[in-house]
Every structure is written in C-alpha cells, then in structure tokens.
C-alpha positions as CSV (number, residue, x, y, z in Angstrom):
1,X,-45.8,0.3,34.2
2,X,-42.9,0.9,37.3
3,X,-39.7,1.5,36.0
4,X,-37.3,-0.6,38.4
5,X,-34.3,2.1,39.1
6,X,-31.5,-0.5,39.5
7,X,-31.9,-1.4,35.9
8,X,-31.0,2.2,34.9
9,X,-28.8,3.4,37.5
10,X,-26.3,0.8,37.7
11,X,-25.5,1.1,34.0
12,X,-25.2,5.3,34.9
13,X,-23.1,4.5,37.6
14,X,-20.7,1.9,35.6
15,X,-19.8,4.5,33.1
16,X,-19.6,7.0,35.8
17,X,-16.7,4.9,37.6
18,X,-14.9,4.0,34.0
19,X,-15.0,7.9,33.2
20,X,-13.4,8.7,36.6
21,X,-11.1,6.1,36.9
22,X,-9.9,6.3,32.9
23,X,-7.7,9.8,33.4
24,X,-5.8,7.8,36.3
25,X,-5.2,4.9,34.7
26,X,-3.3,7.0,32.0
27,X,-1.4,8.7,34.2
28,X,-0.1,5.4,36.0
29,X,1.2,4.1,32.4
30,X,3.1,7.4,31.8
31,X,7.1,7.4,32.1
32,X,8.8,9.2,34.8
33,X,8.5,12.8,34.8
34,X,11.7,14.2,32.6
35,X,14.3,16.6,34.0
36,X,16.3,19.6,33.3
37,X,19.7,21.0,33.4
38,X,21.3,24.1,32.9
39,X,23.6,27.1,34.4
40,X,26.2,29.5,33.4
41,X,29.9,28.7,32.2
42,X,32.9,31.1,33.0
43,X,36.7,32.0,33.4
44,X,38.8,31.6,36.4
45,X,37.7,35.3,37.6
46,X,34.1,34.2,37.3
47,X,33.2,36.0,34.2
48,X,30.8,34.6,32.0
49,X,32.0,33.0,28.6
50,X,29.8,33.0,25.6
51,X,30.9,30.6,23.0
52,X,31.9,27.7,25.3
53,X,31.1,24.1,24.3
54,X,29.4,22.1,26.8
55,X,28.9,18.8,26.2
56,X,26.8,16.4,28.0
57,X,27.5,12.5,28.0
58,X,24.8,10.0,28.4
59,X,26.7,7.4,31.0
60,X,24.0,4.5,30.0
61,X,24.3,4.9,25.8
62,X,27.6,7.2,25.7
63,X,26.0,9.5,23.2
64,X,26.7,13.0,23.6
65,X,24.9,16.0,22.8
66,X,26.9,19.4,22.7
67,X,25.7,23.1,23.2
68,X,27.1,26.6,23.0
69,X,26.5,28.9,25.4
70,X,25.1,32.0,25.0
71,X,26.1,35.7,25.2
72,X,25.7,35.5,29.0
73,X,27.1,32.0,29.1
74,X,23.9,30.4,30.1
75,X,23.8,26.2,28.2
76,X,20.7,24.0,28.9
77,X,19.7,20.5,28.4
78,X,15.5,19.6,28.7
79,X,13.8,16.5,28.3
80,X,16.9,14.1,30.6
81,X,15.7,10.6,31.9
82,X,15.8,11.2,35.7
83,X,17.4,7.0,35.6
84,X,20.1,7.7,33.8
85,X,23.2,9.6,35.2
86,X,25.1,12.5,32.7
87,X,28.4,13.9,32.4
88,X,28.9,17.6,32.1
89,X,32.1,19.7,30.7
90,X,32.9,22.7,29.0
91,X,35.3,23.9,27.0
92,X,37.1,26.8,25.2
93,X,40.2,27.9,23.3
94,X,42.1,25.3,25.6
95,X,40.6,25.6,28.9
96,X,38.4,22.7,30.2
97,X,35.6,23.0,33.4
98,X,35.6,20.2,35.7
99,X,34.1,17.0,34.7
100,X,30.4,17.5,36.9
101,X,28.1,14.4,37.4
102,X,24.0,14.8,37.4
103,X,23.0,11.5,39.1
104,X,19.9,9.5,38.6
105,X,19.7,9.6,42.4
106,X,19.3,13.5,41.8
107,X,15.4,14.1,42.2
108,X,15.2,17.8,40.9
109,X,13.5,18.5,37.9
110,X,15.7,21.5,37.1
111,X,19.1,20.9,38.2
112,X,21.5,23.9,38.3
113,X,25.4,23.2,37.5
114,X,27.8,26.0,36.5
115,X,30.9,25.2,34.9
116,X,34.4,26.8,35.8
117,X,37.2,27.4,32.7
118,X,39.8,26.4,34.8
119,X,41.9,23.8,33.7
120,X,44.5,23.0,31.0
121,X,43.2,20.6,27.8
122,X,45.1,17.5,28.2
C-alpha cells in the first residue's frame, strides 16, 4: 500500500500556518502600547522639593490622579493612554508649577516633564 503524501502533509502544513500566524493575530487585537511620565519638581533656585503634590488631569474623563514626590522630588505616572492628552501641576505650601500639557500627539513612551515652584496659588 503507497501512502499518497498530499493527504498527510497538507493537514501538517495547515496547522503549521495557524500556529505561526496565531501569535500575530494577537498582537494586531492588542491596544496601543501605554506610556509613561515622570520628572523632578523643585523651587525657584532649582532645588528639588520632596512633598510636592503633582496632580495629573485626564483632559478626555477629567479625573485626576495625585502623587507626592519623593525625597529627591522625583513623581511618576505609568500605564497613560498615548490618545488621550494630560494636564500636569504641582504644588506646595502656596507655590504652584506651571500648568504642563503631555499631548496624545506626543509619541514617547516615557515622557520627561519637570515641574518649577514658581508661582503664587490663586
């Protein structure tokens, strides 16, 4: 009896293609690759500031998620949507940083803005 090779090679091969092409197929599906954000708050002299409150506005939902920074004034934010843009401030004892801006039309996946204690509290 001759085996005809077709008839077992072409199943071989389907399951060969469907085991390749499976792991890229998954990775289409997946959400856009999240982003990062962090850097150092200080005083007008450029010091760093532990303690400060940096808060971080989602422009889309307006939620806002807060963090204090630590004993060299470092503050991060991980997991961000990379379509949504954020607000950035700090704050301390009545000093306020600029109002920063980390666009969705920013592609970096770590995204580096330090804050400056500069201004009054209104």
């Amino acid at each position: 009896m001759v085996l005809n090779p077709l008839r077992w090679c072409l199943p071989i091969l389907v399951i060969g293609v469907l085991a390749v092409s499976a792991p890229a197929q998954t990775k289409q599906k997946a959400g856009p690759a999240l982003r990062d954000v962090q850097g150092v708050v200080s005083d007008d002299s450029g010091k760093p500031v532990p303690g400060a409150i940096v808060q971080l506005k989602n422009t889309k939902t307006l939620q806002i998620i807060s963090f204090i920074t630590k004993e060299q004034g470092d503050y991060y934010f991980h997991g961000l949507s990379p379509d949504i843009d954020f607000e950035i401030f700090a704050e301390l004892r009545g000093k306020t940083s600029a109002t920063r801006t980390l666009s969705s039309f920013d592609s970096r996946k770590q995204a580096l803005i330090n804050l400056k204690l500069d201004r009054d509290r209104k």
